[in-house]
N, C-alpha and C positions, 0 to 999 in steps of 0.2 A: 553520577556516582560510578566510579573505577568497577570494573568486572574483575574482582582478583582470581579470581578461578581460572581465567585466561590469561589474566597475567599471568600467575604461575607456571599454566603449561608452556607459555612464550620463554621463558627465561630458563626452563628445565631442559627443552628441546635446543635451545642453543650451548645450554653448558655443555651437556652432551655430546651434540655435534663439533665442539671446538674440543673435546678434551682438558679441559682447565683444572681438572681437580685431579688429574691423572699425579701419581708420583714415580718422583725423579729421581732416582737412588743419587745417580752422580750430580747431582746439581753442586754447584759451591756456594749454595744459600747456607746457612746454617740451620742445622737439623730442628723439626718437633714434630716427635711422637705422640700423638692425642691419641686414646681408646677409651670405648665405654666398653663395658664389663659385657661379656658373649653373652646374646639372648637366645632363650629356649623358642625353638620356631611351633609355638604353641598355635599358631594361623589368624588371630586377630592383636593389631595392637592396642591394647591399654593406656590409658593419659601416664600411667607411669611411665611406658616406654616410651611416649612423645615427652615427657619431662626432661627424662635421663639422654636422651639423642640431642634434646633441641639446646640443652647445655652444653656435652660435648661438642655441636656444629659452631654452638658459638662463638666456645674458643679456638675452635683449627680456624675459622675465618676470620678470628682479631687475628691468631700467630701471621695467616699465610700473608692478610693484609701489613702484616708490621715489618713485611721480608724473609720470613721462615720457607723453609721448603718441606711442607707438610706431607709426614703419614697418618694417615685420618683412613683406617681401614674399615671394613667391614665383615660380619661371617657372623655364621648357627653354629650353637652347641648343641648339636641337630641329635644325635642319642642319648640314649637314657628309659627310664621305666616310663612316664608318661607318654611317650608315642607306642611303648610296648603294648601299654593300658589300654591308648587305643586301639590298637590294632584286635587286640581280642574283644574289645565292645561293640567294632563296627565290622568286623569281618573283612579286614584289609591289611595288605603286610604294611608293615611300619615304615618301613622306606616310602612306600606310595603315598602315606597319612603325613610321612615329614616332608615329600618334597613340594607336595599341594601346598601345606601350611607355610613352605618357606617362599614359594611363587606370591602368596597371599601378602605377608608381609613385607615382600619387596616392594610390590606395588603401593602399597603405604606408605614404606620409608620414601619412594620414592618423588611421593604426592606431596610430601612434607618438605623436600628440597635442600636434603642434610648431602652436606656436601664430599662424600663418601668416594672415595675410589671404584666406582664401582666393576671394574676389570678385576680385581683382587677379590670379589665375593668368594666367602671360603667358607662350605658346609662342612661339619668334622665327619658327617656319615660318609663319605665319597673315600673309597677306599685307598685313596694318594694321599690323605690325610691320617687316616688310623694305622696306614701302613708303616708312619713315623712314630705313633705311640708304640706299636712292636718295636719294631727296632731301638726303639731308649729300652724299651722291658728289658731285652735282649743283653743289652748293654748295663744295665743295672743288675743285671743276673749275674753278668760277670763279675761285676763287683763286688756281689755280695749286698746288694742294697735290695733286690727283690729276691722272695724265698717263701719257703709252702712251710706253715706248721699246723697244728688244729688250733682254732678259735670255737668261740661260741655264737651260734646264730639266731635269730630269732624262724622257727620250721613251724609251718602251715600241714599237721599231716592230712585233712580231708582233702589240702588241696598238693599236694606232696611237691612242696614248694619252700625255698625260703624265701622273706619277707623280706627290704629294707625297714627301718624303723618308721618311719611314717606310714608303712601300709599295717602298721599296727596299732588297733584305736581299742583301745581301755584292754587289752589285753589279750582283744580278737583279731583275727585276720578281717580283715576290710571288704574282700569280696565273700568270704561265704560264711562269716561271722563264726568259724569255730576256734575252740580255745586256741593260742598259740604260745608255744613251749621253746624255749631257749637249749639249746644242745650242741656238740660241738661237733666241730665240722674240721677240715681239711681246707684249709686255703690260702690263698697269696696276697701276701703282704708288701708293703714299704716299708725300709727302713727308715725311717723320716726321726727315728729320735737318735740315729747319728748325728741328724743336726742339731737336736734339740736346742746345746749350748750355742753354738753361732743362729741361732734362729733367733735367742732371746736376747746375746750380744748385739746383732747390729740393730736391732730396733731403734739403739741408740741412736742409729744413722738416718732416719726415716724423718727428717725434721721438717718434713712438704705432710706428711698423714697424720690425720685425727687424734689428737691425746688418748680419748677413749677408745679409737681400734686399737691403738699402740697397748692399752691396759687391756683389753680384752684379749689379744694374744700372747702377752704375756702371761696372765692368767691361766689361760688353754694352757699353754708349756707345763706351767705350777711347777717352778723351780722351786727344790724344797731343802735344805739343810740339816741336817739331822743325825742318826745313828741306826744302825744297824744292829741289834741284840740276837744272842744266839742263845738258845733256850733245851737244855736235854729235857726230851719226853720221855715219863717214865708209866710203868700202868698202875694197878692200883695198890700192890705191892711194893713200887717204889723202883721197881726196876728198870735202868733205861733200857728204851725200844727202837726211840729216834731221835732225831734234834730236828728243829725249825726254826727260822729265822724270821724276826718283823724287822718293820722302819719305823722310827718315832720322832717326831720335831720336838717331843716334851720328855725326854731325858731326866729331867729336873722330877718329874712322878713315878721314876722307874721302883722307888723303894714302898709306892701304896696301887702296885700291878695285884689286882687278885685274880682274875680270870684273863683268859686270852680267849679270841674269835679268830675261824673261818671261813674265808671266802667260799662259798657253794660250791664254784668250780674247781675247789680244789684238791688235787689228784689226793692229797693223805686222807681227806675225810671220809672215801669211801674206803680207802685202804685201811684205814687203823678201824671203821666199824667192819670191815668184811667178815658175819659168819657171827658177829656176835647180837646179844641180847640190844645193841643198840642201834642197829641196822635198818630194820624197822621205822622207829619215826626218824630218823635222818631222812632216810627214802622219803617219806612223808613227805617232810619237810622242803625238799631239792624238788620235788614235783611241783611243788609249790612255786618254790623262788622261781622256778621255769619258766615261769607264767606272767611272769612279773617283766616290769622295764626296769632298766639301772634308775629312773628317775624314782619310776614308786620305791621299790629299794632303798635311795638314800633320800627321800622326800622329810625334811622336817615336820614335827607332830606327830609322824603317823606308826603305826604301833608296829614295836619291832620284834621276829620271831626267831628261836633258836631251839638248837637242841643239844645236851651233852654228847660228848664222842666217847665215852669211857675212856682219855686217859687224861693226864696232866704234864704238869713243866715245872720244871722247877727254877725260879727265881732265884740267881746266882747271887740279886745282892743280899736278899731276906735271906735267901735257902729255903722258902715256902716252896709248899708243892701246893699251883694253885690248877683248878678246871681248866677244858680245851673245850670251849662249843663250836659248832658252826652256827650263824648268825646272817639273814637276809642282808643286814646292814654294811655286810663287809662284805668289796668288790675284788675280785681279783686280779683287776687290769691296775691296782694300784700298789706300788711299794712291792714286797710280797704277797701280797694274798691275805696276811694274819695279821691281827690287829692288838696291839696289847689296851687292854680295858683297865682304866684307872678311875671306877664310876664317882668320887667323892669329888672330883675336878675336870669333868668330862658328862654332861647333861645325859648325852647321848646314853652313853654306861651308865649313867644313873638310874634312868629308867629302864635300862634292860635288866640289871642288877636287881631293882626292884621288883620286878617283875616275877625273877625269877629264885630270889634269894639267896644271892650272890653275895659274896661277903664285900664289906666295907673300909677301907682303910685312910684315915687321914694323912696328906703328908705336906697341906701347903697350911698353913692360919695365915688371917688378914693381917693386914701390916698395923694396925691399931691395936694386936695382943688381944683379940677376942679369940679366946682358942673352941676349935669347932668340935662337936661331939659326934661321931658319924652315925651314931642311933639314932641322934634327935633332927640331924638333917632332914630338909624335905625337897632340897635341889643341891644337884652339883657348886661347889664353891670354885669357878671360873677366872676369876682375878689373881690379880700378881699379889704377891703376897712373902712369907716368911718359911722354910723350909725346917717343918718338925721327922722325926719318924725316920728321919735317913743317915745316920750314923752320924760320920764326922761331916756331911753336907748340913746338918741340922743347923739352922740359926743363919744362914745364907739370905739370902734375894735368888727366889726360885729364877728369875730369869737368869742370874750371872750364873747359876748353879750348873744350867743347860750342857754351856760349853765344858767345863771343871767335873760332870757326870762322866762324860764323853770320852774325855781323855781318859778318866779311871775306868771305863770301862774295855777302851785300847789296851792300857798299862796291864787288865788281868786276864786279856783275849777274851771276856765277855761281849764283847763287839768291835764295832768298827766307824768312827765317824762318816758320812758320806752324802751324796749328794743323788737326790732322786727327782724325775720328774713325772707328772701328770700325763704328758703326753705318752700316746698309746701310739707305737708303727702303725699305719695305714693299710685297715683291709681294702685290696681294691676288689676281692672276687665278688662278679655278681653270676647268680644263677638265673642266669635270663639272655635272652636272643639280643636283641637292640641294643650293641656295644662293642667294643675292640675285643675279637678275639684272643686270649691270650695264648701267644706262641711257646707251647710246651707240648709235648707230646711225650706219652707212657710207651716206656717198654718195657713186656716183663723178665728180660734180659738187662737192658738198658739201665731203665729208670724211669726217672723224670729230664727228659735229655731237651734241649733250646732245640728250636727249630732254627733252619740255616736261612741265613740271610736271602740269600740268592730265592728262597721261598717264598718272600714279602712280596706281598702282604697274603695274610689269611683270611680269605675273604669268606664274609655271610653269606651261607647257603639262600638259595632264593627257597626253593623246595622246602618248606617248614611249616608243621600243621602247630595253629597257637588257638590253644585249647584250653587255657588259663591254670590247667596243671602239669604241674612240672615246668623244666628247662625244657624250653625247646629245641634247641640244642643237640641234649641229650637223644633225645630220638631222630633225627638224623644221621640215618648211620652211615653218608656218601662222605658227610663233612666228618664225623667222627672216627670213623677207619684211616688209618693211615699206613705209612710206612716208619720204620725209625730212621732218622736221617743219622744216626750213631751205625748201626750194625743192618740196617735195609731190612731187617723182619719188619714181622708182624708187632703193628702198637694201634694205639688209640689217640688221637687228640685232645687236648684239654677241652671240655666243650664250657668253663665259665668265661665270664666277658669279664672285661675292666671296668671297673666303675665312671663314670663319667666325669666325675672331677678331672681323671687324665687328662680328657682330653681339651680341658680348659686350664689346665696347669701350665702348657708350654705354646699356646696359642700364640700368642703376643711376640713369639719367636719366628714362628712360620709366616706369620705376614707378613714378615720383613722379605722374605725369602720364598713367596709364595709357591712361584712354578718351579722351584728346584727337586727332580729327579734324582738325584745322585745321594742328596743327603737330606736331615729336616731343614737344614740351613747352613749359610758361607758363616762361617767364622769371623771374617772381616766383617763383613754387611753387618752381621749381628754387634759386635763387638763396636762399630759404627754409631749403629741407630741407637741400642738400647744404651741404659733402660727407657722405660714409658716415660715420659714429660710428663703427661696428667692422663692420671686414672678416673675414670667416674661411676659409680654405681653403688647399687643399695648399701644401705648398713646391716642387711641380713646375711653377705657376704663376706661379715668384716674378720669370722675369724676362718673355717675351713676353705672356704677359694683363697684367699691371702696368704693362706699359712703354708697351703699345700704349692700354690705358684714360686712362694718365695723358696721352697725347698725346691720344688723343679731346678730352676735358675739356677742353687747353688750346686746341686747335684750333677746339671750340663757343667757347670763351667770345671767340677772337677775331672769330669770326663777331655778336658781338654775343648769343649765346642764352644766356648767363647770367654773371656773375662770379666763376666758383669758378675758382681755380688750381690745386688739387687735387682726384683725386676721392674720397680713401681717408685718415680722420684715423689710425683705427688699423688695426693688422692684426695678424692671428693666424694665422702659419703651424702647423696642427695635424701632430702625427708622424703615422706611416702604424700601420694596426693589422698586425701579425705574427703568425702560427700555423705554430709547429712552427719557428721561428726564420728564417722565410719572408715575405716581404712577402704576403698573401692576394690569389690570384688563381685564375683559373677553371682555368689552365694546371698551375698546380703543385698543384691539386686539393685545397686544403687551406681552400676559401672554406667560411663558414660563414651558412647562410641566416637573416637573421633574423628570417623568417617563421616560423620553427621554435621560434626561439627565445621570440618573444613568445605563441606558442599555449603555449606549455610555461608559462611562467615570468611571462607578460603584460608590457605597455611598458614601464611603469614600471621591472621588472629591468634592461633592459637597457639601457634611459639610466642606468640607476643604476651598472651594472656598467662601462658606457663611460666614463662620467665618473670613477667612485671609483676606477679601477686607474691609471691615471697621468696624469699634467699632463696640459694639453692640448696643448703644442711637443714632449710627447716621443712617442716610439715606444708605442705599447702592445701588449702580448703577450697573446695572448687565452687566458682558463683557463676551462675548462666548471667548474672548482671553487667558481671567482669568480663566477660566474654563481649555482648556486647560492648561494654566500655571501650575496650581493645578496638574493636572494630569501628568505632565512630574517632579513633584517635587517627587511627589508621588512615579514615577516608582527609580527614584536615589533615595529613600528611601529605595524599595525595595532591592536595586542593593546594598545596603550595608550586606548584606547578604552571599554577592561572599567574602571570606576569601581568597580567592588566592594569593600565595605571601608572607605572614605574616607569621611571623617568632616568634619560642619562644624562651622568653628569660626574667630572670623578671629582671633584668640591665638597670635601666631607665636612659636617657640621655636630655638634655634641650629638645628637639622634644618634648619626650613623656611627661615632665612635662607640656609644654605647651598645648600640647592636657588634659588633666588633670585638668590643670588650668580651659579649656575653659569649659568643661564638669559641673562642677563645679558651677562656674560661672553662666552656661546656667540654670541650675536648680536652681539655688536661684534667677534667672532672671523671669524664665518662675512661678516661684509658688509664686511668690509676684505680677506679670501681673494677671494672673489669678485670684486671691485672690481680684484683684483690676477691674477686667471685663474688663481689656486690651486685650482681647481675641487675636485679631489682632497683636499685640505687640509680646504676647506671641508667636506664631505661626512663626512669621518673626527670634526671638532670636532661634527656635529647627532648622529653614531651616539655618541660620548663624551657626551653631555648625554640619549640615550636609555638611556646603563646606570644614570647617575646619577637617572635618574626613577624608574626600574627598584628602584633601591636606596633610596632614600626612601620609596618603598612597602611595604616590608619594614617590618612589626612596626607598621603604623597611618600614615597619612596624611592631611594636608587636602585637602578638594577643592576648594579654590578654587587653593591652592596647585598641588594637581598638576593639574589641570586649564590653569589660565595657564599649565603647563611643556610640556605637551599640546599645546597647540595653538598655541604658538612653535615648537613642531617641525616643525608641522603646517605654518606658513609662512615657514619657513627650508625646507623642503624644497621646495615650490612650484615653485621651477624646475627641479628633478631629476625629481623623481616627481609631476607634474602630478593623474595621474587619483588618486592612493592620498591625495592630500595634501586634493586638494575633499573627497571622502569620509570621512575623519578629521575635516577639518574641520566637515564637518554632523552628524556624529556627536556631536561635541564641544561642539555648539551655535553653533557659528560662525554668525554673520549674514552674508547674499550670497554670492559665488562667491569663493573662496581666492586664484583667480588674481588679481582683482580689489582684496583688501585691501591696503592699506599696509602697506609692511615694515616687521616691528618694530624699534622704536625701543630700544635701550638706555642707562642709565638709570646714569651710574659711580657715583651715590652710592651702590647695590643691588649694588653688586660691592664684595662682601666677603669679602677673599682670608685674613682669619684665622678664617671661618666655614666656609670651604671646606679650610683646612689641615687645619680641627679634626676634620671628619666625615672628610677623607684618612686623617688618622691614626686613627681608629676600624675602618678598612676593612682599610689596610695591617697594621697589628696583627693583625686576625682572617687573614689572609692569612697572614701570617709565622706565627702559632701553629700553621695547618694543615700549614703546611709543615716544621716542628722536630718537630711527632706523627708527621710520615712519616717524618722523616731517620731520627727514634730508635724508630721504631717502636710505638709507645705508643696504641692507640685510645680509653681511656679514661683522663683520667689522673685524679691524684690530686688534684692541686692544681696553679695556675698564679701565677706572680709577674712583676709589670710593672714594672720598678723605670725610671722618670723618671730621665731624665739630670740630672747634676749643674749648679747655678745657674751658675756660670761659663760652662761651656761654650756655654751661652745668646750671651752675651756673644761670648765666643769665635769661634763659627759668623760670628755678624753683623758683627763686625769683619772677619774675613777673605773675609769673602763684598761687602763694600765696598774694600775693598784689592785685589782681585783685578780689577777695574774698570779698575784703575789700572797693577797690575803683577804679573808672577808670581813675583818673586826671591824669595828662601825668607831673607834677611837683610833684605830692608824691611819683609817682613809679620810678622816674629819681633820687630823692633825697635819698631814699633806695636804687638803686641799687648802687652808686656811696659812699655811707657808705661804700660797700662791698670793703677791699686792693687788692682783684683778679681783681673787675670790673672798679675800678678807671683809671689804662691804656686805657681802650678802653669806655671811654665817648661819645669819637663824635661816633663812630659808634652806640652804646648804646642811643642815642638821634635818630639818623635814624630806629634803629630796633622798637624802641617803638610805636611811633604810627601805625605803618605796624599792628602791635598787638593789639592794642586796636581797630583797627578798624575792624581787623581778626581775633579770640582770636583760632579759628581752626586751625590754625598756631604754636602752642603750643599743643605735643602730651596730650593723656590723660593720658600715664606714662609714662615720662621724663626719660631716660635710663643715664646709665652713660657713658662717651668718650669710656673707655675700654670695655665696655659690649655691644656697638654696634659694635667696632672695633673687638671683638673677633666672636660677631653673625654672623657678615660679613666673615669673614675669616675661620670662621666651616666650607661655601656653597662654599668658594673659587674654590672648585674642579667642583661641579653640577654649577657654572656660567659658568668655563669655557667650559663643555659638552654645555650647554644651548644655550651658543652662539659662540661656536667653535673659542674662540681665544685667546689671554693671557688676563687673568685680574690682576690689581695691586690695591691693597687694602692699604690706607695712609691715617693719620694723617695730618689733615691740615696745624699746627706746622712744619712737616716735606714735606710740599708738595711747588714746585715752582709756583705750578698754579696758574694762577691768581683768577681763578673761586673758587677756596680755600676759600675764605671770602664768597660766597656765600653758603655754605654748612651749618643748621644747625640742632639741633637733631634732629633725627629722620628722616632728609630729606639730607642725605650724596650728595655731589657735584656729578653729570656724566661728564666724558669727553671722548667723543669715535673718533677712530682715524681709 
């Protein structure tokens, strides 16, 4: 038994040492761009990481073997809060926690054999790298695409911190469990809903990605159609004070509006209660919603809280003067902030309505003329329906009404038709060490003035005590003093970080252009490579890293640094691996190390194992049984290696065409699977063509024959089993490195599907016999009889197996076969055979042989049957046979009778 663990390191140490996976910018191969989605250098890898890698390796090593000149990179998205996390749990700066953790996982990937550049390793912590997300800031500043307003944050005050959203669990901080309270804050944004309409536009273009990412980013965006209403506030006298504007997609209820709502955040709620009798529980109230996520917030079912503001608005198309609350429910990162409530067609308003006794107004009935009474109502009436209550819209189709509202509310400057979206600009600021400083610096002459290029990069103070409160940052006063590079005074430095998505936005750019100094990257080179050939990684990526990547790319290329409009042709959202019907993780304790795994069973098993058990989009359920499995496929892989036996001779005879054929065959199988991310597919058609090697070996072989079969296995496996596959192949005599050869080529005039029917049925037969000596019991028998199905049915099969093409009626294909003067004799049996077929259509080979070419297939093994089963055999033609079992014999599936 093969030592793969040493094969492995033999085959790692010479890629290595020759450089073969290095990339060649100028080569005149033609380009492919492979990348898996940037990993967090978290210090152990996960069977998801080995999933997601051992797929990407797969396909750089089909591209490189089919003649591509692969970029197949690799790199950390080495910042962010988790290594910050650690650093204050283990008492170590972050830098030390990531660089240990990225040494860790090299040596992993490395053990695994993925065939990585590895000279272009690219950590985003290393300051030549964040020194490029400055510089885009810089450059977006000037545009006008980065900019500081107040936002709302979620603030930790015990620990005088703010949170990202996941460090908030049910409505606590995570480390020292006190409440936490949303409030607004000062910070730096993306303009990212500049793009919002080309971000939903080219999706169109995206025909290599997921249906479903494609509808989940479009979603995100929530392009929406609608109108704009403008509403004077007046107080309780009737006097106007103010106006305010909403958004509404439903125009068609603007005439049964009774109350309107306020997003929490929003600046008039405190302004119009300041100082009076209502101030009080508003405050209340907004202490409240503080506390709370957007998700509890807008959570279906759950009970929703408001409070009057003392004044109202009056409804331009009624002229009612209805209520102004503010309301938990309404966000104000969406439309305006204010929400107009139409509770009689709107669930949501219904129960706030109810709740609060809010008045009622019908304005749609069912389309079947059941008119709704809104006292008697006990839910929202939701459906399309018939338009009462609204002047001359009454009697309409509320839907057509929408657009026909819209325009009359144009025509009386009541509003404005328009178009809004869901997406929100991108906060990047984070208040935390572990990230791209952001290059701004205060002055209080100055401003907020850009730092000068020639400064880049602004680098992490090493000197910082992380004490889990506050920014760290901020108490560094070496890093936070500065100068202004406006006027040379005295200023301060911005001390928030970027969020780390940056630095995974425009990745995919810099490893084209790795050691470039001068800029993030050549314009050409980029404009070259990009975009990515195939993307691969999670589905939990599929709308914020995508959304924000594809906005990078469009963002660079308006800058002038290169002309891609996408960054990503295809993409492969891979499933999550499961153990124990659990997604694996360190929590539910059911991860499985596959350091363990590859000392036990070496690399090759378990790329082999990750790939062979299901697609690559599905889920995969992890079996230590499959593991072995893999691994004893593995060693008869090896074990094809032993030539012993094999005879030269280049005199080919049906045997070897049909080994030939399958060879053949297997390669235009397995490189059209691949091509299509049947991974699994592919893998199951190479171990199908190693039985059949297997079985041509049996009772004498050529060795040029089995040798070419050998070492087409040898590089059809290549991108699965890497280290086992070089090694078979120097074995076998192969010339150079395996990973290196051209893929083979198959050859349709060598596929010969009645050469390969003919050695089936040799195999199947010995199969079927072993199995009718079990049923009856009989270990040695006496005698065996094959009796060939009858010549018609020949016919028969092949007619109905071309009519089936076409149609399954049991009166078209009965009326066809019975045209045929061979098949007209045997109608009544030809009536019994049929539906047996249509209900079994497997019953019907997948090459229909002829009477003589099974009869002669059978009679070639005449001799090795009777060795087989030590007794006489008699091989007949059903035409010439007495048996009665005769009629039940048909192609492909010859009658037994044993005696």
């Amino acid at each position: 038994m093969a030592d793969f663990n040493s094969i492995s390191k033999k085959w790692q140490k010479k890629w290595v040492d020759s450089h073969i996976f290095k990339f060649e910018p100028d080569s005149k191969k033609p380009k492919f761009y492979c990348l898996e989605m940037f990993s967090y250098p978290s210090g152990k890898l996960h069977m998801g990481h080995v999933r997601n890698y051992s797929i990407g390796d797969c396909v750089a090593r089909f591209k490189r073997m089919n003649g591509f000149n692969l970029l197949y990179p690799v790199g950390f998205d080495a910042l962010g809060l988790p290594a910050e996390n650690a650093a204050i749990k283990n008492k170590v700066n972050p830098r030390d926690w990531t660089i240990k953790c990225m040494d860790s996982m090299v040596d992993q990937l490395k053990s695994l054999g993925f065939s990585y550049d590895w000279e272009r390793l690219m950590p985003t912590c290393e300051p030549e790298y964040y020194k490029w997300n400055q510089w885009i800031f810089l450059k977006f500043f000037e545009k006008g695409l980065a900019y500081r307003k107040e936002g709302i944050i979620n603030w930790c005050d015990n620990c005088g911190t703010v949170l990202a959203n996941e460090q908030v669990e049910d409505g606590k901080c995570w480390r020292c469990k006190s409440e936490v309270e949303q409030k607004p804050l000062e910070q730096w944004y993306f303009n990212i809903k500049e793009y919002a309409e080309e971000l939903l536009k080219d999706l169109d273009k995206l025909t290599g990605w997921p249906e479903r990412v494609k509808v989940m980013q479009q979603n995100w965006i929530g392009k929406s159609y609608g109108t704009e209403l403008y509403f004077d506030v007046v107080d309780e006298d009737g006097k106007v004070v103010d106006k305010i504007s909403t958004f509404t997609t439903r125009a068609d209820t603007v005439y049964g509006i009774t109350y309107l709502v306020l997003a929490a955040e929003h600046p008039k709620v405190t302004q119009w209660t300041k100082g009076t009798k209502y101030e009080k529980d508003v405050l209340k109230l907004l202490s409240k919603i503080k506390k709370q996520s957007m998700i509890e917030r807008t959570a279906e079912g759950k009970e929703k809280n408001g409070v009057f503001l003392g004044k109202y608005f009056i409804n331009p198309f009624t002229g009612d003067k209805c209520p102004l609350w503010v309301a938990d429910y309404a966000l104000y990162g969406y439309g305006t902030g204010a929400v107009m409530a139409v509770p009689t067609h709107d669930q949501r308003d219904f129960e706030f309505a109810k709740k609060y006794n809010l008045p009622l107004k019908v304005v749609i009935n069912p389309n079947d003329g059941y008119e709704l009474d809104a006292a008697k109502m006990t839910r929202a009436f939701v459906e399309e329906g018939i338009l009462v209550n609204s002047d001359d819209f009454s009697g309409m189709n509320n839907r057509d009404a929408i657009i026909e509202i819209g325009k009359f509310a144009e025509k009386k400057k009541w509003g404005k038709r328009t178009v809004t979206y869901k997406l929100r600009d991108w906060l990047i600021s984070r208040q935390r060490y572990w990230g791209t400083p952001i290059p701004i610096v205060y002055c209080e002459k100055c401003g907020a003035v850009p730092e000068l290029e020639k400064n880049l990069p602004i680098v992490l103070p090493e000197k910082v005590k992380f004490t889990g409160e506050g920014n760290p940052l901020a108490s560094a006063k070496e890093f936070a003093s500065c100068k202004c590079p406006k006027c040379n005074g005295k200023a301060r430095r911005e001390t928030d970080t970027m969020d780390t998505f940056v630095d995974s936005s425009w990745y995919f750019l810099r490893f084209i252009d790795r050691f470039n100094d001068k800029l993030p990257f050549d314009n050409k080179l980029v404009s070259k490579w990009m975009p990515v050939d195939q993307y691969i990684g999670g589905i939990e990526h599929a709308i914020l890293h995508l959304l924000y990547a594809r906005f990078f790319t469009k963002a660079l290329r308006d800058l002038g640094l290169h002309n891609i409009d996408e960054p990503f042709t295809k993409l492969l959202t891979q499933g999550m691996v499961i153990k124990d019907g659990a997604k694996m993780s360190k929590s539910l304790g059911n991860v499985v190390d596959p350091g363990e795994i590859i000392g036990k069973y070496g690399a090759d098993t378990a790329r082999l194992f990750i790939l062979f058990t299901a697609l690559p989009e599905k889920e995969l359920e992890w079996s230590d049984q499959g593991v072995a499995g893999a691994y004893r496929f593995l060693n008869r892989f090896y074990a094809l290696t032993d030539q012993e036996g094999l005879v030269k001779s280049d005199k080919l005879d049906n045997k070897d065409k049909m080994l030939i054929s399958k060879v053949h065959e297997t390669i235009k199988k397995v490189t059209e699977l691949i091509e299509e991310f049947k991974l699994s597919l592919a893998i199951g058609a190479i171990m199908e063509l190693v039985n059949h090697i297997y079985r041509y070996k049996e009772g004498g072989a050529k060795l040029s024959v089995y040798n070419e079969a050998a070492k087409t296995v040898a590089l059809l496996l290549c991108p699965f089993t890497p280290h086992l596959s070089e090694e078979v192949w120097e074995l076998l005599g192969g010339k150079g490195f395996c990973s290196l050869h051209q893929w083979p080529l198959f050859d349709e005039t060598k596929i010969d599907k009645q050469a390969e029917a003919s050695e089936d049925l040799v195999h199947s037969m010995i199969f079927d016999i072993n199995n009718v000596l079990k049923l009856i019991k009989i270990e040695k028998p006496k005698g065996i009889r094959l009796i060939v199905s009858a010549k018609w049915k020949y016919i028969f099969f092949k007619l109905v197996k071309e009519e089936l093409s076409n149609t399954h009626d049991f009166k078209t294909i009965m009326t066809v076969c019975l045209a045929e003067n061979d098949l007209k004799p045997h109608g009544k049996d030809i009536s019994k055979l049929i539906p047996g077929l249509l209900k079994d259509v497997s019953k019907i080979p997948e090459t229909i042989l002829e009477q003589s070419q099974e009869l002669d297939s059978l009679k070639s093994v005449k001799d090795k049957l009777k060795d087989e089963f030590g007794c006489e055999v008699v091989i007949e033609k059903a035409e010439d046979s007495k048996e009665a079992k005769a009629n039940n014999a048909s192609p492909g599936k010859p009658s037994i009778i044993i005696s």
